[in-house]
N, C-alpha and C positions, 0 to 999 in steps of 0.2 A: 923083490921089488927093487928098480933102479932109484940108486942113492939121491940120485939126483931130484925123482919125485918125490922120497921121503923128507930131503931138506926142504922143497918147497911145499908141501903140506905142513912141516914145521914151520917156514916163516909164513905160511897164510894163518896159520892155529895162532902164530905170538903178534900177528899185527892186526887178528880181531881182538883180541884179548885189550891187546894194549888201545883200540879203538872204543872196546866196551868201556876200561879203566878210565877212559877221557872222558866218556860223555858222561861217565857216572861225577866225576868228579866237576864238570861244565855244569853239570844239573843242579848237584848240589849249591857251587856256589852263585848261582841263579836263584834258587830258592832263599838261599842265605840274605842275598842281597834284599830279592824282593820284599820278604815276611820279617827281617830282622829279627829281634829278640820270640818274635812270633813264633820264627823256626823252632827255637832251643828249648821254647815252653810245651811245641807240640813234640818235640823228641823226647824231653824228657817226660812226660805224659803218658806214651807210646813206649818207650826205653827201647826203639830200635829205628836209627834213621831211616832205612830204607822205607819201614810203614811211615814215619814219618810224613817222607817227601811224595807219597802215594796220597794218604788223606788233605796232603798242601793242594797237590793237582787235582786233586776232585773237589777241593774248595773253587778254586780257580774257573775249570768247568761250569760248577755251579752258577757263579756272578755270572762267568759270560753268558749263559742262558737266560739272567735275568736282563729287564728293561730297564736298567737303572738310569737314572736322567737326573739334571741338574734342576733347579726349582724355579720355579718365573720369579721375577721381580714383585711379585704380590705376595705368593708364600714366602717367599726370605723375608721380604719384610715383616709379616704376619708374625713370623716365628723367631724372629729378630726383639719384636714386642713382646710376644708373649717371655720370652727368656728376660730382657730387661725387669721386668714384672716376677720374675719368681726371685731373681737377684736380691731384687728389692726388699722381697718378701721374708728373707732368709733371716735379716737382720732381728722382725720378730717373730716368726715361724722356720727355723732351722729344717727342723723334720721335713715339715709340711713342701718347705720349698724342695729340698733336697726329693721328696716322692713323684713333687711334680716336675721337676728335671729329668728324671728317670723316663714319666711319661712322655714330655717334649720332644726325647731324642726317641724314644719309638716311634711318635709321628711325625719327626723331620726323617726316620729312616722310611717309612709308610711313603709319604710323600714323594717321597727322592726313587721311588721302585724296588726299595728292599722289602723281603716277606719280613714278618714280625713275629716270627712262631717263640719256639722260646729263647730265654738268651744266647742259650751254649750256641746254637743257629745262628742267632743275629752277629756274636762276635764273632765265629768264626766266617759269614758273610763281611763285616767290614773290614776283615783284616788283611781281603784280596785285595779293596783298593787303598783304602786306610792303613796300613799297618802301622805306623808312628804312634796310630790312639788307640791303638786295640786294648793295648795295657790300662791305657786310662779310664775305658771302659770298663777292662774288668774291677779292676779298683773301684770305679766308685759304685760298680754294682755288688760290691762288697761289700762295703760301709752300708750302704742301704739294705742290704739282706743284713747285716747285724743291729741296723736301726729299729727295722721291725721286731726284732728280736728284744730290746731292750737292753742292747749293750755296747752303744757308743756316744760319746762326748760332742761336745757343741766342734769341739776343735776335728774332731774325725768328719763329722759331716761338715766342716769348713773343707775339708781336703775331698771331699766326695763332688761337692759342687764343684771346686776348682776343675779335678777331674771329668767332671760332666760337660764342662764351659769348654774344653780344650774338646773334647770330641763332637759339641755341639757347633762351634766357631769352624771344624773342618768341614764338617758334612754341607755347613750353610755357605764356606768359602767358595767366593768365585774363582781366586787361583788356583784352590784346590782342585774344583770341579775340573778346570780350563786342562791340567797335571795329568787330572785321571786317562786312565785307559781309556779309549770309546770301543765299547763291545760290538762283536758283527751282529749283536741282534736292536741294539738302539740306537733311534737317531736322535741328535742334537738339534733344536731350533733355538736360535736366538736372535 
């Protein structure tokens, strides 16, 4: 074989190589960025990045298939009310409000075009456009799976509501909404 085809079969071999090494590493921190602490909790989870950033992008896919939409000026408000009202309610019904918080943000995610199957779903659905409150999500749906249980404090479901307000106040933000991605499958009217 002339040497000369051998060397360039080798610099075509090390400058895909070195082309795969780039995107792998562009990917990642793509991923990084977008999902934050999100990433590290699905790698660690998974204990191999590569699955990792595979089940990130089929998250991804996912959303953009669905019709997720911002809320009219009626449901915000609605759901604006109803939250002030469990707020309120927490003072004497800790549990009670903190169960019905849990429900509110299923029906602000209903409303807004998320499916509502079960959580492990839901979180990992808001964590394509939401990543910030994923965490806060899961937290407070922590505390509330231990509520039921019969093993947490007034002060733990103080922190589960906080938790629930901070993912509640996004899903309902209009900056937020305005931030989001718009998917190729929904449209926006305002």
């Amino acid at each position: 074989m002339n040497p000369l085809v051998v060397i360039l079969i080798a610099a075509a071999v090390i400058i895909a190589v070195l082309g795969y090494m780039y995107s792998r590493r562009t990917r990642t921190a793509q991923l990084k960025e977008k999902f934050g602490s999100e990433y590290d909790r699905v790698v660690h989870e998974h204990g191999d990045p590569n699955k990792a950033e595979r089940v990130l992008e089929s998250r991804q896919k996912r959303v953009e298939a669905l019709r997720i939409h911002p809320l009219d000026r009626a449901d915000k408000a609605r759901f604006a009310d109803a939250w002030r009202r469990e707020q309120a309610r927490f003072v004497d019904d800790p549990g009670g409000a903190i169960m019905a918080a849990d429900t509110l943000v299923r029906e602000v995610m209903a409303a807004r075009g998320y499916p509502v199957g079960d959580f492990e779903q839901r979180a990992a659905d808001i964590s394509v456009d939401h990543p910030r409150v994923v965490d806060h999500y899961r937290a407070a749906r922590d505390i509330a799976e231990r509520h039921r249980r019969g093993e947490s404090n007034t002060e733990d479901l103080r922190r589960a509501m906080v938790h629930y307000r901070t993912l509640f106040e996004e899903l309902l933000d209009e900056r937020a909404i305005e931030n989001e991605p718009v998917h190729h499958t929904q449209e926006i009217h305002r």
